[in-house]
C-alpha positions in Angstrom: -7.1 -23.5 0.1 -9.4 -26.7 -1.0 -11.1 -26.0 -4.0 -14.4 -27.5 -2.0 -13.8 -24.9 0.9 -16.8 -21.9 0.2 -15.4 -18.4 -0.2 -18.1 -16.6 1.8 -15.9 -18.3 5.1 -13.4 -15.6 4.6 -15.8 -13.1 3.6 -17.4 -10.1 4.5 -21.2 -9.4 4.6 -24.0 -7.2 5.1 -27.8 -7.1 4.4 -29.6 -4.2 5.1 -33.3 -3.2 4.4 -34.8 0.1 3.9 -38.5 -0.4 4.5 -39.4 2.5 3.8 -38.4 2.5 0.4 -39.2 -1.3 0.2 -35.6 -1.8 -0.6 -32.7 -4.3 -0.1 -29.2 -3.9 0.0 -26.5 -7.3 -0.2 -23.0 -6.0 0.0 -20.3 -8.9 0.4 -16.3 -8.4 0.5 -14.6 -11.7 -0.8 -10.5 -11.7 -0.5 -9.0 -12.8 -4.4 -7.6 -15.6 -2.4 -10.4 -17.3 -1.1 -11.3 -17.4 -5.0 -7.9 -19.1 -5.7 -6.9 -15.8 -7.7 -3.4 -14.2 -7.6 -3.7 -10.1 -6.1 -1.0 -9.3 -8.9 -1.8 -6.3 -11.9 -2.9 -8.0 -15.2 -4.2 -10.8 -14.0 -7.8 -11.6 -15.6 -10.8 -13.3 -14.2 -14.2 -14.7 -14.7 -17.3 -14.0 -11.6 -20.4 -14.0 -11.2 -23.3 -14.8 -8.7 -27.1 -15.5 -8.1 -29.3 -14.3 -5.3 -32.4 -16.7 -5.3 -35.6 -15.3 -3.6 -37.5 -17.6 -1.1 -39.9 -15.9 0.5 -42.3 -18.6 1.0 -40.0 -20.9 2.1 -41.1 -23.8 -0.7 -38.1 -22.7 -3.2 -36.8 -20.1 -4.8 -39.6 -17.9 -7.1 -37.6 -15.3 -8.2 -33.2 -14.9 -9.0 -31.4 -12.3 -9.7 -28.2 -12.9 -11.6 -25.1 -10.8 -12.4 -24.3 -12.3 -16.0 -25.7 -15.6 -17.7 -23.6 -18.8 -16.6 -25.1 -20.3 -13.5 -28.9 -20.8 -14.0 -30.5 -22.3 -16.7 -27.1 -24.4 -16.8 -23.1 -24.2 -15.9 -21.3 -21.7 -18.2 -18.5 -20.1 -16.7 -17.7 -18.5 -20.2 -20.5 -16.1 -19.7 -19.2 -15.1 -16.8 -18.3 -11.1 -16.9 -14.5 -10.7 -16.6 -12.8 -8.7 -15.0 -8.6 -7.0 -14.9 -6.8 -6.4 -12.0 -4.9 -2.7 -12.2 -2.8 -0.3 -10.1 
């Protein structure tokens, strides 16, 4: 794969919204692959993501963010890592 090549093309996802409960769910399934990342035990690596919310449609007002290291500046260090096992 091209580095530039987004790894939501080979993914998975889902939104669904419970409104009733005022609630909404993001689940996404990205293959190790499309994140350049070897499927073999041991191997160690750094993810994270952002969801931005727009409800307005003049920008984003509100982010959620899985660990520090995207907003407020690029720090993939902060990124939570993570071990593949058995």
């Amino acid at each position: 794969r091209r580095s530039s090549d987004p790894a939501w093309r080979d993914s998975e996802y889902t939104v669904k919204r419970d409104d009733k409960d005022k609630k909404t769910f993001y689940e996404m399934r990205i293959p190790l692959e499309a994140l350049g990342i070897s499927p073999e035990k041991g191997t160690v690596f750094g993810f994270n993501f952002v969801i931005f919310n727009d409800d307005t449609g003049t920008g984003a007002n509100y982010y959620y963010q899985f660990a520090p290291g995207i907003t407020g500046g690029k720090n993939p260090e902060a990124f939570r890592k993570f071990a593949l096992t058995e």
